[in-house]
TORKOL-4160 file (C-alpha; in steps of 0.2 Angstrom, whole numbers, padded with zeros to 4 digits, m for minus):
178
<pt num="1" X="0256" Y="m0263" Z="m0358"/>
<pt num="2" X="0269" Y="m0252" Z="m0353"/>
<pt num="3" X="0285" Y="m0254" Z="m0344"/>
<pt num="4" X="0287" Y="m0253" Z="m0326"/>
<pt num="5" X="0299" Y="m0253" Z="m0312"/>
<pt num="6" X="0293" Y="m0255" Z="m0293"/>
<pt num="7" X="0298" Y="m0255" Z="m0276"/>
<pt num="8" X="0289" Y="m0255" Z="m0261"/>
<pt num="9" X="0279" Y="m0241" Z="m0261"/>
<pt num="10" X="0282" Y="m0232" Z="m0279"/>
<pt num="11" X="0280" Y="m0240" Z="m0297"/>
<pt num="12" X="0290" Y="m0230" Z="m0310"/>
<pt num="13" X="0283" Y="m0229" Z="m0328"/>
<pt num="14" X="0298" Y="m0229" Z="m0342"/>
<pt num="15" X="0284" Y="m0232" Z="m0357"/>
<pt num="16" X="0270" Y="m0220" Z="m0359"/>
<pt num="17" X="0253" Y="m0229" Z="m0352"/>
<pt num="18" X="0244" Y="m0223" Z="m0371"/>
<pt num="19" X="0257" Y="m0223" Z="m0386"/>
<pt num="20" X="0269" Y="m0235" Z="m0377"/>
<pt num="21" X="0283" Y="m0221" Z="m0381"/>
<pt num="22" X="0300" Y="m0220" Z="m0372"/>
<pt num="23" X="0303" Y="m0205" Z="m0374"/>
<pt num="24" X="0295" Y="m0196" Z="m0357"/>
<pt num="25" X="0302" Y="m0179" Z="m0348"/>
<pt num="26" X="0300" Y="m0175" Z="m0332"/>
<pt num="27" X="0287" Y="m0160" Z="m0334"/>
<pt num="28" X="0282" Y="m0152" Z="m0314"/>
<pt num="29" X="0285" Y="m0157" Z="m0297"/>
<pt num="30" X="0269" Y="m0152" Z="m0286"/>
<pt num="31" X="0264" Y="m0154" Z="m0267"/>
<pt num="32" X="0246" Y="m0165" Z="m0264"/>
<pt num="33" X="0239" Y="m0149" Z="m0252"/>
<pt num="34" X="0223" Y="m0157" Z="m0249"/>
<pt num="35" X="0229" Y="m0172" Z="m0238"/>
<pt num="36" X="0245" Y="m0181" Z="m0236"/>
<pt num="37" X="0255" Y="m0165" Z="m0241"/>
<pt num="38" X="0268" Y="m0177" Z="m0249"/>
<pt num="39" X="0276" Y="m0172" Z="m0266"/>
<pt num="40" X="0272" Y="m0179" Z="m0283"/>
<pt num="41" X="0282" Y="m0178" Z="m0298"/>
<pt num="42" X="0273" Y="m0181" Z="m0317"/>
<pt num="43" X="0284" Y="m0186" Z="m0331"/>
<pt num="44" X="0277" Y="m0179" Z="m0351"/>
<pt num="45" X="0278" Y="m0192" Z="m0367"/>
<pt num="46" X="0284" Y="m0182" Z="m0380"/>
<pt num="47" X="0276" Y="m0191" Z="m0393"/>
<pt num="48" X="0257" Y="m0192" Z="m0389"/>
<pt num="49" X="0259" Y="m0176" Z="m0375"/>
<pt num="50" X="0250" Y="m0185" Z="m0361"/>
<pt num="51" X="0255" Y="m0179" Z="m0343"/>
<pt num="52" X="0252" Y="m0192" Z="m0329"/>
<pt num="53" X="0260" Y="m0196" Z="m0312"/>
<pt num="54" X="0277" Y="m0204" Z="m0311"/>
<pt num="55" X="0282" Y="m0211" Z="m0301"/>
<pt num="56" X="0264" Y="m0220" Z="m0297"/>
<pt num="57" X="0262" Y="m0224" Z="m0277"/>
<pt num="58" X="0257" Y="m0244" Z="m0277"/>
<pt num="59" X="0241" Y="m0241" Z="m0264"/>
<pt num="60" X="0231" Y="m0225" Z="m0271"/>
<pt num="61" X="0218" Y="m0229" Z="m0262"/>
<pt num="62" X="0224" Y="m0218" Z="m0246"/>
<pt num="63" X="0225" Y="m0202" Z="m0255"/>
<pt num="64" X="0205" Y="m0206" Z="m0256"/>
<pt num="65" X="0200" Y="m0212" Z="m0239"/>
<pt num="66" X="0195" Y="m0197" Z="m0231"/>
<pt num="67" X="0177" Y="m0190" Z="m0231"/>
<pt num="68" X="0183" Y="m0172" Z="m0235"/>
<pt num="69" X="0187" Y="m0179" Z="m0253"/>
<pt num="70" X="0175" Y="m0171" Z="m0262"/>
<pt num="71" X="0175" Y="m0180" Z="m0277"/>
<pt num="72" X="0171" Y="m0197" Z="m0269"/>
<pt num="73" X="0155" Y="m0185" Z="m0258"/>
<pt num="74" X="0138" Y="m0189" Z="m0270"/>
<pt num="75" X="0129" Y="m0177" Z="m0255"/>
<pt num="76" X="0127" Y="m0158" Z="m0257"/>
<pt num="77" X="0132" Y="m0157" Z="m0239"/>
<pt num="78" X="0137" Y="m0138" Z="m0234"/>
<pt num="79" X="0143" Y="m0123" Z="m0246"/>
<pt num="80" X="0157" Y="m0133" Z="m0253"/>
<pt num="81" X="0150" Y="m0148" Z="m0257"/>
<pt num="82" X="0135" Y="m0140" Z="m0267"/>
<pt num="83" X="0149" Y="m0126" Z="m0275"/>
<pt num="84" X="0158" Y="m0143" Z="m0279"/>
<pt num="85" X="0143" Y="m0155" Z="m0288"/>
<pt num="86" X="0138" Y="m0136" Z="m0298"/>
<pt num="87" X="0156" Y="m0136" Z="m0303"/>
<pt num="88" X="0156" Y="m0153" Z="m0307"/>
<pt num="89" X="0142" Y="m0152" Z="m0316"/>
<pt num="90" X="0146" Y="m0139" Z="m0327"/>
<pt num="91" X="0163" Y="m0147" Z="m0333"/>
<pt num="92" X="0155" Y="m0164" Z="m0338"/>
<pt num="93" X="0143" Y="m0155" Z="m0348"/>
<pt num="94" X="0157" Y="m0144" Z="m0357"/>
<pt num="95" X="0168" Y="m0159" Z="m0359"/>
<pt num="96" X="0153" Y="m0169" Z="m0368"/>
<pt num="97" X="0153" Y="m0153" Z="m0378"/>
<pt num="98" X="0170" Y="m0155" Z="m0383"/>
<pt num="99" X="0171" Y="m0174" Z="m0386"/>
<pt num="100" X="0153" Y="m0170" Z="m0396"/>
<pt num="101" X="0162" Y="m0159" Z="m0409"/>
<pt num="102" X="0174" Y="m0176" Z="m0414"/>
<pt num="103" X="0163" Y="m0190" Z="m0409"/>
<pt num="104" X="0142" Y="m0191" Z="m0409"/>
<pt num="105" X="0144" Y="m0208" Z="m0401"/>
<pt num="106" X="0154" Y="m0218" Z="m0395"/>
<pt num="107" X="0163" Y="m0228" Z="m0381"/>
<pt num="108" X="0170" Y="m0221" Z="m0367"/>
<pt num="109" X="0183" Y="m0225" Z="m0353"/>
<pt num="110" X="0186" Y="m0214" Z="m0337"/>
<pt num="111" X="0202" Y="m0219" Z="m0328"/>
<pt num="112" X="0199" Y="m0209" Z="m0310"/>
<pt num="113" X="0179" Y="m0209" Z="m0311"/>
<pt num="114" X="0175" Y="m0208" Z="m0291"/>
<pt num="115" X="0157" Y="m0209" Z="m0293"/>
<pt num="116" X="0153" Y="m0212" Z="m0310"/>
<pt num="117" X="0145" Y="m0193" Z="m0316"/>
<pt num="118" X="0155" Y="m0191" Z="m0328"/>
<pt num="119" X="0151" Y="m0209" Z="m0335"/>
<pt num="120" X="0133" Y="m0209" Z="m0331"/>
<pt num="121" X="0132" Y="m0191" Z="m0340"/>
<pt num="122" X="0138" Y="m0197" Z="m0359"/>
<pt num="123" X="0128" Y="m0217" Z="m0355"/>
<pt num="124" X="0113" Y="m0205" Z="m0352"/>
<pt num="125" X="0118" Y="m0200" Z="m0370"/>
<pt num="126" X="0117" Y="m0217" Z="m0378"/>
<pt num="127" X="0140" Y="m0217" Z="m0376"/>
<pt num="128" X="0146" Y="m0236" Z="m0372"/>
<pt num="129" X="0154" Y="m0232" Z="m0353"/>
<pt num="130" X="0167" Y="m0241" Z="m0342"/>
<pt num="131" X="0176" Y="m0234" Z="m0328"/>
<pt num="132" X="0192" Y="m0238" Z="m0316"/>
<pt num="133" X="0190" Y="m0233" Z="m0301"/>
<pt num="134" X="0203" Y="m0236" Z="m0284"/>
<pt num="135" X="0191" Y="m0233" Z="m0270"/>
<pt num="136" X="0181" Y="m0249" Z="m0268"/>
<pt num="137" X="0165" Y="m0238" Z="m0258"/>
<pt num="138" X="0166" Y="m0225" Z="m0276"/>
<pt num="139" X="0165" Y="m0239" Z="m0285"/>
<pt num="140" X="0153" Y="m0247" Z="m0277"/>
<pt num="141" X="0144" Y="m0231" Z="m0278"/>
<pt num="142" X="0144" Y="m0230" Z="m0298"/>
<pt num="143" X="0139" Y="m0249" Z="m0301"/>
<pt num="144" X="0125" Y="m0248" Z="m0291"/>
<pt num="145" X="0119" Y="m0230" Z="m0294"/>
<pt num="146" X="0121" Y="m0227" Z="m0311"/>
<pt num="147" X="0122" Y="m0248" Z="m0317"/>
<pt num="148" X="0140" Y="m0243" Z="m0326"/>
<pt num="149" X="0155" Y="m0256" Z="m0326"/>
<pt num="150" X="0167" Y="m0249" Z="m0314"/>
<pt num="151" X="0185" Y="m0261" Z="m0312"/>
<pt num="152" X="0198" Y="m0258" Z="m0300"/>
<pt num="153" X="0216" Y="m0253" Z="m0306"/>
<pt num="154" X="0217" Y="m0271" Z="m0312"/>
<pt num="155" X="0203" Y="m0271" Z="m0325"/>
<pt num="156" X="0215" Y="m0260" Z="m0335"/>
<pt num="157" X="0225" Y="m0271" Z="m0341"/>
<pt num="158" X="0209" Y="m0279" Z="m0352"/>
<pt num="159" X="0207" Y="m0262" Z="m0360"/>
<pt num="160" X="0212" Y="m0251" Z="m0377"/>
<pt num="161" X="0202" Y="m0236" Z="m0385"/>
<pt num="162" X="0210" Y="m0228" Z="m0397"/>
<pt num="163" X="0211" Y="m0209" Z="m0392"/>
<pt num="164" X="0210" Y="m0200" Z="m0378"/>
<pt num="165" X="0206" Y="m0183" Z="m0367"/>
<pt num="166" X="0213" Y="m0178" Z="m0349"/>
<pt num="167" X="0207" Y="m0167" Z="m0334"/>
<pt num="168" X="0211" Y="m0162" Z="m0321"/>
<pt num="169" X="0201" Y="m0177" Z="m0310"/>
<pt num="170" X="0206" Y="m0191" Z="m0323"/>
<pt num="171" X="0210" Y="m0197" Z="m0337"/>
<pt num="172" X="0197" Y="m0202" Z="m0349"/>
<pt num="173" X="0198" Y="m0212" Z="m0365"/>
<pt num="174" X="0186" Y="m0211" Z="m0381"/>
<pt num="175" X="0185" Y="m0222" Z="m0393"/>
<pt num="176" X="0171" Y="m0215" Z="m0409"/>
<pt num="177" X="0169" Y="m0232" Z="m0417"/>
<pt num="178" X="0159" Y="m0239" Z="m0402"/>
């Protein structure tokens, strides 16, 4: 799919993971604040614009095993995690607004879904959904709340919409032919 480099703990991209372009800047360096406190880098393709990590750490699933990570918490526990599911809430529908004005149907793949909202959100919507997901309980989560096919990191390597569209949680993938 795209060209890699690894050591043991980081796995560098050199082609872009959507239009297989070469031609990738290196775009901000930023700080995860929430939990480890290490430092990230993200590289920009120039071609298609996408932004993602890079170099990727090989086990993501320790950024995600803590249960203050909100986007992995389906409870409304507290102040903050009933701010957070509102929030949350509010962007999904706004992003189903947006992807509405290009596509009204479709298939969709979220690559980061946690819990599956976003994806249960547009299937509720008659929208073909499949999500990667690193945390094996957020996964679990999604398949069995919302019957929505959730793959590890490997399952990626068995899919390719055509488009796609980025946030801030995720990347997600939209193809409009279904």
């Amino acid at each position: 799919m795209f060209h890699v480099e690894q050591n043991d703990k980081l796995i560098d991209i050199k082609k872009c993971p959507v239009c297989s372009g070469n031609n990738l800047s290196s775009h901000l360096k930023t700080r995860d604040f929430f939990f480890t406190q290490e430092e990230f880098s993200t590289s920009q393709c120039e071609d298609c614009n996408l932004v993602f990590t890079n170099p990727i750490p090989k086990d993501l699933s320790k950024y995600y095993e803590t249960p203050d990570y909100l986007s992995h918490n389906t409870g409304n526990n507290g102040a903050m995690g009933r701010l957070y599911s509102a929030i949350r809430d509010i962007n999904i529908k706004r992003k189903f607004r947006l992807v509405s004005k290009y596509c009204q149907q479709g298939s969709i793949l979220d690559i980061g879904c946690g819990t599956g909202e976003l994806l249960n959100y547009f299937k509720n919507k008659n929208w073909a959904t499949t999500g990667v997901e690193p945390n094996s309980s957020a996964r679990k989560f999604a398949k069995s709340n919302y019957n929505i096919n959730v793959f590890d990191e490997d399952g990626l390597d068995h899919i390719q919409p055509a488009t796609y569209i980025t946030g801030l949680e995720g990347v997600s993938l939209i193809n409009c032919e279904g």
